[in-house]
C-alpha positions in Angstrom: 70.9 2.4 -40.0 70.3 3.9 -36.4 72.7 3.1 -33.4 72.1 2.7 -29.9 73.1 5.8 -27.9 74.8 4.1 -24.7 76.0 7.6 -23.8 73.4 7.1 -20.7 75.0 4.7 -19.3 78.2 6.8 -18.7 76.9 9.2 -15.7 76.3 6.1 -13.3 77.3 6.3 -10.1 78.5 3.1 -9.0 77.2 1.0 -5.8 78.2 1.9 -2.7 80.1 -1.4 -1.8 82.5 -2.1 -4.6 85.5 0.1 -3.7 88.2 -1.4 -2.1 88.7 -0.3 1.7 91.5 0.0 4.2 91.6 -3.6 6.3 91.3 -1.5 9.6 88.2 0.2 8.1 85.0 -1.2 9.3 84.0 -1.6 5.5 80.1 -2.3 6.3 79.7 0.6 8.2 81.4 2.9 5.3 79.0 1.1 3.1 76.3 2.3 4.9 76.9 6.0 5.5 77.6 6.7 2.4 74.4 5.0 1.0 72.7 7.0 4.2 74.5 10.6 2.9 73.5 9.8 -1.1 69.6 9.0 0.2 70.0 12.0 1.7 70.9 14.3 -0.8 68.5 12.9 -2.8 65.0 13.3 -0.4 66.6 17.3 0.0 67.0 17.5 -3.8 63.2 16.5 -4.3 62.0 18.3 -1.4 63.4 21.1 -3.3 61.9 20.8 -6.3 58.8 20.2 -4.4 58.7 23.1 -3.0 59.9 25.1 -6.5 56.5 23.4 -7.9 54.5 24.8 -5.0 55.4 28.2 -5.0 55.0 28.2 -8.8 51.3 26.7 -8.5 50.4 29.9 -6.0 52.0 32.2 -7.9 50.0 31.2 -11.0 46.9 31.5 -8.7 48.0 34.6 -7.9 48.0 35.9 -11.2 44.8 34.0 -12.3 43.0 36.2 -9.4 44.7 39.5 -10.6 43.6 39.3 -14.4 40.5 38.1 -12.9 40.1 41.3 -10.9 41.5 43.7 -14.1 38.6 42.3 -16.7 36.0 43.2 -13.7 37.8 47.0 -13.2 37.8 47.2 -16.9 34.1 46.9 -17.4 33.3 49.5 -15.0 33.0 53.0 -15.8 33.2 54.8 -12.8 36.3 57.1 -11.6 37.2 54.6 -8.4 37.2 51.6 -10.6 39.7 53.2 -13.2 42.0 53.9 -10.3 42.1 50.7 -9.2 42.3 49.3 -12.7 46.2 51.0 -12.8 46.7 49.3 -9.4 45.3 46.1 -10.6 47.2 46.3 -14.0 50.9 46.9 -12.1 50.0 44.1 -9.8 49.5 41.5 -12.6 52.6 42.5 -14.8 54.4 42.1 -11.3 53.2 38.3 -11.1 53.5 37.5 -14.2 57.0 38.6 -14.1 57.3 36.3 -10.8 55.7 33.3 -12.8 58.7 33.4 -15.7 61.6 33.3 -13.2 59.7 30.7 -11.1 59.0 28.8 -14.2 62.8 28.9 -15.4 64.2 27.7 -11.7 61.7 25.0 -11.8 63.0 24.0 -15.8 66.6 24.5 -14.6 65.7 21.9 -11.5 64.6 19.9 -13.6 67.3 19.5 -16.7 69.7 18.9 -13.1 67.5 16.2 -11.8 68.2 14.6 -15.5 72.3 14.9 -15.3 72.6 13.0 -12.2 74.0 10.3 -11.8 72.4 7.3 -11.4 72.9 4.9 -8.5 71.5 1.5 -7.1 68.2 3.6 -5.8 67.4 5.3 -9.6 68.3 2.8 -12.1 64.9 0.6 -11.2 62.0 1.6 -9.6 58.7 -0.8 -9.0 56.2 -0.4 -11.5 53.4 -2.2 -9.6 53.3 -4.7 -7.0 50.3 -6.9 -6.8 49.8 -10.9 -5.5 46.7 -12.9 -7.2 45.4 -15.7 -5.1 42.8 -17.6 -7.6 40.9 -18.8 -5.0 36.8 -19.0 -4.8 36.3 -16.6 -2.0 33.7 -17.8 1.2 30.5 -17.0 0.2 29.0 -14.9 2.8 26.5 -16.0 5.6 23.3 -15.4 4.1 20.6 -14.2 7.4 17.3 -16.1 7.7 15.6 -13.4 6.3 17.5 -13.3 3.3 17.5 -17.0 3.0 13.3 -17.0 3.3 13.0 -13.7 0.8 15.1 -15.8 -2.1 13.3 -18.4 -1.8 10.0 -16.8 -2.2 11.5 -14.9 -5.0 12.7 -18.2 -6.3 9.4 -19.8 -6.1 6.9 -16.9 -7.3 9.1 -17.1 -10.8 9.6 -20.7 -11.3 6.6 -22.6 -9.1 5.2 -24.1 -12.3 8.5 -25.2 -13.6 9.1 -26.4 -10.3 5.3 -28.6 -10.2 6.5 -29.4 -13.6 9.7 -31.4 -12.6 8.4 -32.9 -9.7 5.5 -35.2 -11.7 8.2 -36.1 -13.9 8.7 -40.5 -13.9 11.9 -41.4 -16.5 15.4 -40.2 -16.1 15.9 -39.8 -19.8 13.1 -37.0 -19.0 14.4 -35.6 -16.1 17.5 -34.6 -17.4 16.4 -33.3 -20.4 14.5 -30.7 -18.8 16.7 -29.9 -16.3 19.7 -29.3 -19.1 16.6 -27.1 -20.7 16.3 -25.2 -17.3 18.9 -25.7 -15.3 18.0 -22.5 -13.1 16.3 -25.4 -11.3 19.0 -27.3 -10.2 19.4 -25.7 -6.7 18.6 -25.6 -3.2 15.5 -23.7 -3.6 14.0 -26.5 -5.9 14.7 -29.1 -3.4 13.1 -26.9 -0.3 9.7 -26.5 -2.6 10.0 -30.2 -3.4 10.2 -31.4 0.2 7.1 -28.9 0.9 5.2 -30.5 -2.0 5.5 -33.4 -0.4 4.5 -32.7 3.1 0.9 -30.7 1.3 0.0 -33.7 -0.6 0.0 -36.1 2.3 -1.9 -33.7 4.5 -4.3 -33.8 1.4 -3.8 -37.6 1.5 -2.5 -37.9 -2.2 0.0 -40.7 -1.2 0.5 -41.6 -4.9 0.9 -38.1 -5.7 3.4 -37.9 -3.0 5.4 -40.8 -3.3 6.3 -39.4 -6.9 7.3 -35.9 -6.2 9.7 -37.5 -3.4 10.9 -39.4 -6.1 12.1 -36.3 -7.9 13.1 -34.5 -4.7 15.8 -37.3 -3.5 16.8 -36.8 -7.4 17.4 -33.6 -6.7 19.0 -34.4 -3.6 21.4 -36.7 -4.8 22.7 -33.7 -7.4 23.2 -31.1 -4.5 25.4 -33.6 -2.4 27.3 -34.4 -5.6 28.0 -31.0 -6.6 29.4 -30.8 -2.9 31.3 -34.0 -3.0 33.1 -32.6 -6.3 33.0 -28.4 -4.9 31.6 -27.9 -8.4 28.1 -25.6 -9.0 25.2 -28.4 -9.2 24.4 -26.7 -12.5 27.8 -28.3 -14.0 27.5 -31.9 -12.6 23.9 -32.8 -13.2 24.4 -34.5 -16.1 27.1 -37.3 -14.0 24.6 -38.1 -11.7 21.8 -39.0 -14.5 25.1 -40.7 -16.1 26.1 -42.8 -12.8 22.1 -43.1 -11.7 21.6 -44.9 -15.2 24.7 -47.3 -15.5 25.1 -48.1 -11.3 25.6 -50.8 -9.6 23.3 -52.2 -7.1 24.9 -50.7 -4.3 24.2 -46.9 -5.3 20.9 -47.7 -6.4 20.2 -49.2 -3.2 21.2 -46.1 -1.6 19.1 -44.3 -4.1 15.8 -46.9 -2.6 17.1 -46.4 1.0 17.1 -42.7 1.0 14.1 -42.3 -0.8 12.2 -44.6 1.5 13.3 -42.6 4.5 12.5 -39.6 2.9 8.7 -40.8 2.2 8.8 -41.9 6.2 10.1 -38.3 7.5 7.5 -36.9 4.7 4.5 -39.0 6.2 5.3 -38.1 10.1 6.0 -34.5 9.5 2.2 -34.3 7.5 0.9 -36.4 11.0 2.6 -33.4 13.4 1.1 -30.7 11.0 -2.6 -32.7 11.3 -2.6 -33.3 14.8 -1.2 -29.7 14.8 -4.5 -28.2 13.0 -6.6 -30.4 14.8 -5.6 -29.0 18.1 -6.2 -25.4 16.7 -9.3 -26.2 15.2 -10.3 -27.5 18.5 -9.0 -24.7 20.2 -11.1 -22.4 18.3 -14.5 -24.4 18.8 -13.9 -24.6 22.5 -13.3 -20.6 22.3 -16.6 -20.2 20.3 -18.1 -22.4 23.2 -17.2 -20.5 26.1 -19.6 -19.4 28.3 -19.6 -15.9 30.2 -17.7 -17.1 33.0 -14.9 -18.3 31.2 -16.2 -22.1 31.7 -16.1 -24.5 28.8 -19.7 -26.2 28.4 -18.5 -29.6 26.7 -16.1 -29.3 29.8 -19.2 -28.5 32.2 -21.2 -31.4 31.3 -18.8 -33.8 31.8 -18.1 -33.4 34.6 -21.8 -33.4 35.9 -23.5 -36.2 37.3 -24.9 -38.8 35.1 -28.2 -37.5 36.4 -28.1 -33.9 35.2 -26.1 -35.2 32.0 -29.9 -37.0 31.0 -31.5 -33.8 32.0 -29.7 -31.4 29.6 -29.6 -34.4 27.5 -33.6 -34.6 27.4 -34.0 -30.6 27.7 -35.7 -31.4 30.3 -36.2 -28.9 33.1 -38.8 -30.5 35.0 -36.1 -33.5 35.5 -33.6 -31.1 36.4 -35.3 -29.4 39.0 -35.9 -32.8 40.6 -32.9 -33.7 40.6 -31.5 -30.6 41.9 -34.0 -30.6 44.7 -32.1 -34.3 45.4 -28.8 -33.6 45.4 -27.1 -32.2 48.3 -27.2 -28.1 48.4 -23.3 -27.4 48.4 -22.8 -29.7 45.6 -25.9 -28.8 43.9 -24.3 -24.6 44.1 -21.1 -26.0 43.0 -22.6 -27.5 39.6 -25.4 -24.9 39.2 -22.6 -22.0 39.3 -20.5 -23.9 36.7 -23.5 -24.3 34.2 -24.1 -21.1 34.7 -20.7 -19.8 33.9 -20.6 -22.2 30.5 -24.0 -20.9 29.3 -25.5 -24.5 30.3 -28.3 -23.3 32.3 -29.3 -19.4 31.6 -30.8 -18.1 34.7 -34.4 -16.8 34.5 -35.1 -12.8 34.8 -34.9 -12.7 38.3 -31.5 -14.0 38.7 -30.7 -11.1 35.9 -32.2 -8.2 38.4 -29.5 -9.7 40.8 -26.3 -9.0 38.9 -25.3 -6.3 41.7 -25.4 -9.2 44.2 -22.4 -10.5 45.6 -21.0 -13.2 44.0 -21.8 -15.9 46.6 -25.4 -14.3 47.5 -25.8 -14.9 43.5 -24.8 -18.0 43.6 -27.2 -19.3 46.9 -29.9 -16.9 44.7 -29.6 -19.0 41.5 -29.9 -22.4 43.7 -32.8 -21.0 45.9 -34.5 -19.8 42.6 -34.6 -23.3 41.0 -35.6 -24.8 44.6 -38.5 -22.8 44.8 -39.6 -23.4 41.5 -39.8 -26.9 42.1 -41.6 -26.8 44.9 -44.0 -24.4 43.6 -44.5 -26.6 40.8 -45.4 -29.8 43.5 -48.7 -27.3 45.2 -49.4 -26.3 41.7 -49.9 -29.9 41.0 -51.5 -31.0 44.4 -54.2 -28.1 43.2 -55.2 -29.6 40.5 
C-alpha cells in the first residue's frame, strides 16, 4: 500500500505574525519588516537565477555561431581557411566548456530554489483570475448605410418569400409558414411590407393593399412582442399567433385599431408620393416647353390678353396683327417680347438678320416688323 510522503511539509517557514513579541515592541511594525526582508531575499534570489538563465542562453548562442563557423572552415580547402579552422576549433571547445559550468550553476540554483522553505508568499499562488458577466452585450449602432445595404441584401434573397407572406389571409396559415421560414420574422420583412403597401395604393390596388397591411401589422405586433419580452422575434412568434387566436376583445380591438391607422398613414403617404410625381412630371413638361428665352409658353399665354389668347388660339395671324396694331405700343413690346422668348410667336427672317441688335432695338424691331406688315397688308388690299 503506498503512504503519503508529508516530509514537504516539514521545511515551512512559518507566517510572519505568530511569534510572540516583547509588549514594548511595536509588534505590527516587526511583522512588517520582516515580511519586507523575506520578499526581499526572495525578488534577489530570482533575479539571480534570471540572470544565471541569461547568460546560459548567450553562451549557447555563442557556441551555436562557433560550430556554425567550424563546418564552413572545414569545407574549404584553402591554406587561410585551415588556419582559422584551429582558431575556430579552440574557440568552440572553450564555449562549450563555459556552457557545462553555466549549466551546473543554473542546476545547482535550481535544486536550492526547491529546499527553501516555504512561507505565506510560496505555498499558493493564483492560477487564473477571470470574472464572467452573462450578460447580452449592446448590440452596436448600425450606420444608415449599413442599415439600407442589409436590407437590400435581405430583400434580393427573400422578396418572393416576402410577396408570399404578405397575400396570406388565415392565421393557422401564417404561422405555419413563418415556423417553416422563420428568417422572415424580422425588421426587414416589416420595412418591405410597409413599402408593399405604399406601391399598391399608388397603383390603386386598395384590396391588394388592405391585405398586405393586414400581414404587415401581423408582423408588427411580433416585433413589439419580442421587445416587450427582450426575446429574438424568431422565439416568440408562435405566442402572439397563440394570444391573437384565443384574445379577448380588447387586444383584438387593438389589433383593428392599429391596422386601421396603418391603412390611413399607407393611403396619405401614396397621396404625398402622387402629388410628388405629379409635380415632377409637370416639371419636366414645362422644361420641354421652354422657349429660348427661358419663358414658359403655357405661362406666356395666360397671361396675354383674351384677345391675343383667340388669335394663337385660331392660328390666326391676320387677327393678331390687328390686334397688335390696337393695343397700345409699350404694352404691345411687352407681350410681343415674351412670346418671343416662349417660342409663341417665331419672328420672321428679318428679325433673325438682327440678332447682333441690341436687346431693346430688337425688341422695338420685332414690334415695328409686325406693324408694318399689317399695314402693308391694308394698301395691298385697297389695290385690289
Amino acid at each position: 500500500m503506498s503512504r503519503i510522503d508529508y516530509s514537504v511539509w516539514d521545511h515551512i517557514e512559518v507566517s510572519d505574525d505568530e511569534d510572540d513579541t516583547h509588549p514594548n515592541i511595536d509588534t505590527p511594525s516587526l511583522f512588517r519588516w520582516r515580511h519586507q526582508a523575506r520578499v526581499d531575499r526572495m525578488d534577489e534570489y530570482q533575479k539571480k537565477g534570471e540572470d544565471m538563465e541569461k547568460a546560459l542562453n548567450e553562451s549557447r548562442r555563442k557556441l551555436s555561431d562557433a560550430q556554425k563557423k567550424t563546418r564552413e572552415l572545414a569545407s574549404s580547402a584553402t591554406d587561410d581557411a585551415k588556419a582559422e579552422l584551429t582558431k575556430a576549433q579552440a574557440e568552440e571547445k572553450k564555449l562549450k566548456k563555459e556552457e557545462r559550468e553555466l549549466e551546473k550553476k543554473f542546476d545547482d540554483h535550481q535544486r536550492e530554489e526547491k529546499k527553501m522553505p516555504w512561507n505565506v508568499d510560496t505555498l499558493s499562488k493564483e492560477g487564473f483570475s477571470k470574472s464572467v458577466v452573462n450578460a447580452k452585450p449592446d448590440p452596436s449602432e448600425e450606420t444608415e448605410e449599413e442599415k439600407e445595404h442589409k436590407h437590400k441584401t435581405f430583400v434580393e434573397k427573400y422578396e418572393k418569400e416576402i410577396k408570399h407572406f404578405g397575400m396570406m389571409h388565415r392565421w393557422d396559415d401564417s404561422q405555419k409558414y413563418l415556423s417553416d421560414r422563420s428568417h422572415l420574422v424580422c425588421e426587414e420583412t416589416a420595412n418591405y411590407l410597409v413599402i408593399m403597401c405604399i406601391d399598391l395604393e399608388v397603383e390603386e390596388k386598395h384590396a391588394l393593399m388592405e391585405q398586405v397591411a393586414h400581414q404587415t401589422i401581423v408582423m408588427q405586433f411580433i416585433l413589439e412582442l419580442a421587445k416587450s419580452l427582450k426575446v429574438d422575434p424568431r422565439g416568440c412568434f408562435r405566442q402572439f399567433f397563440a394570444k391573437i387566436k384565443t384574445a379577448d376583445q380588447q387586444y383584438q380591438d387593438a389589433f383593428n385599431d392599429e391596422l386601421e391607422s396603418f391603412k390611413g398613414r399607407v393611403r396619405g403617404r401614396a397621396k404625398i408620393r402622387i402629388e410628388k410625381a405629379m409635380k415632377e412630371y409637370e416639371e419636366e413638361e414645362r422644361q420641354k416647353r421652354i422657349g429660348p428665352g427661358g419663358l414658359d409658353p403655357v405661362e406666356v399665354y395666360e397671361s396675354l390678353p383674351e384677345e391675343m389668347q383667340k388669335c394663337f388660339d385660331d392660328k390666326n395671324i391676320e387677327m393678331l396683327q390687328e390686334v397688335i396694331s390696337k393695343m397700345d405700343p409699350t404694352e404691345a413690346k411687352v407681350h410681343m417680347k415674351a412670346c418671343i422668348e416662349s417660342g409663341l410667336w417665331v419672328p420672321n427672317s428679318r428679325t433673325d438678320d438682327a440678332e447682333d441688335k441690341e436687346e431693346g432695338k430688337e425688341e422695338d424691331g420685332t414690334y415695328e416688323e409686325l406693324k408694318s406688315e399689317v399695314e402693308k397688308e391694308k394698301v395691298d388690299e385697297k389695290k385690289e
